[in-house]
N, C-alpha and C positions, 0 to 999 in steps of 0.2 A: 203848726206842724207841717214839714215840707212832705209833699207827694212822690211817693217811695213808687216807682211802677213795677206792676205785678211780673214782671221778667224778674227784678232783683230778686222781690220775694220767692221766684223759684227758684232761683241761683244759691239762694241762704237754705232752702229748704233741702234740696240736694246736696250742698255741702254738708250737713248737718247729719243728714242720713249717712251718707260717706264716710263720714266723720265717726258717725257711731257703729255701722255695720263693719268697717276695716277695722278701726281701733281693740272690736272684739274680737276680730277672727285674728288683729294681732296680739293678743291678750292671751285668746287660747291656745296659739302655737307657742307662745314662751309658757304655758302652762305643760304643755306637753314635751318642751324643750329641757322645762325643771325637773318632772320625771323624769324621763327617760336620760337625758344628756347625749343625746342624738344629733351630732352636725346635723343633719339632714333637719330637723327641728329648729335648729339655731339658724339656718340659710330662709329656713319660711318664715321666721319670723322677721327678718331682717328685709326681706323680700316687700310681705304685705308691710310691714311699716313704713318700708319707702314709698311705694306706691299711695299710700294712705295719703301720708304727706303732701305727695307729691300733686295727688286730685284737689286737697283740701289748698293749699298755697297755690297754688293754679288758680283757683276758681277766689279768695281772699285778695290775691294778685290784678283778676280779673274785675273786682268790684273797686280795687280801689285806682286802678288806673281808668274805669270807665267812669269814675265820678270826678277824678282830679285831671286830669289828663285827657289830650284826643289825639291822634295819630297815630304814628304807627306802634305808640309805647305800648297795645294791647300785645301785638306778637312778643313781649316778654312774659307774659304771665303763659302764655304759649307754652316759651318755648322751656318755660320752669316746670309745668305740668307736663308737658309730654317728655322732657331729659330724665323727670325722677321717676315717670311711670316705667317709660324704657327699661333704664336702671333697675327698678324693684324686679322686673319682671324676668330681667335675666337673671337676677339671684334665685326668684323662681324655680328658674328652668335652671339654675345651678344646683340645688338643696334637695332635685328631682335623680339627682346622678351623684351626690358629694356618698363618700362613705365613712 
């Protein structure tokens, strides 16, 4: 069995959390998006979904360029996590003003 260094296992563990804490607060806003039928509901969920994504393939990105790969191929997993976080966050701040 090869020696997994405890960095990864926190990398898997954050992701996972990540994973499970957005996925629900994306769950609940398309819960509250079905009620209601509120733009402003359909922007939040759209919103944290990307962002979700965007942490979780970031950090999935990050693991697998740090185990196959070395140089500068880490700044894509970068630059994947920080464009979809960006992105979620201006839907955000969109879904706070849509009417």
């Amino acid at each position: 069995m090869p020696h997994i260094p405890s960095s990864q296992i926190g990398v898997v563990v954050a992701q996972t959390l990540i994973l499970v804490i957005g996925g629900l607060i994306t769950y609940y806003s398309y819960k509250a998006y079905s009620r209601t039928g509120s733009p402003e509901h359909k922007w939040l969920t759209a919103g944290f979904g990307i962002v979700t994504l965007g942490a979780v393939l970031g950090g999935v990105l990050d693991l697998g360029v740090e185990r196959y790969t070395a140089g500068d191929l880490i700044y894509t997993s970068v630059f994947v996590s920080s464009s979809l976080t960006a992105i979620g966050l201006g839907i955000i701040l969109y879904s706070l003003y849509v009417r």
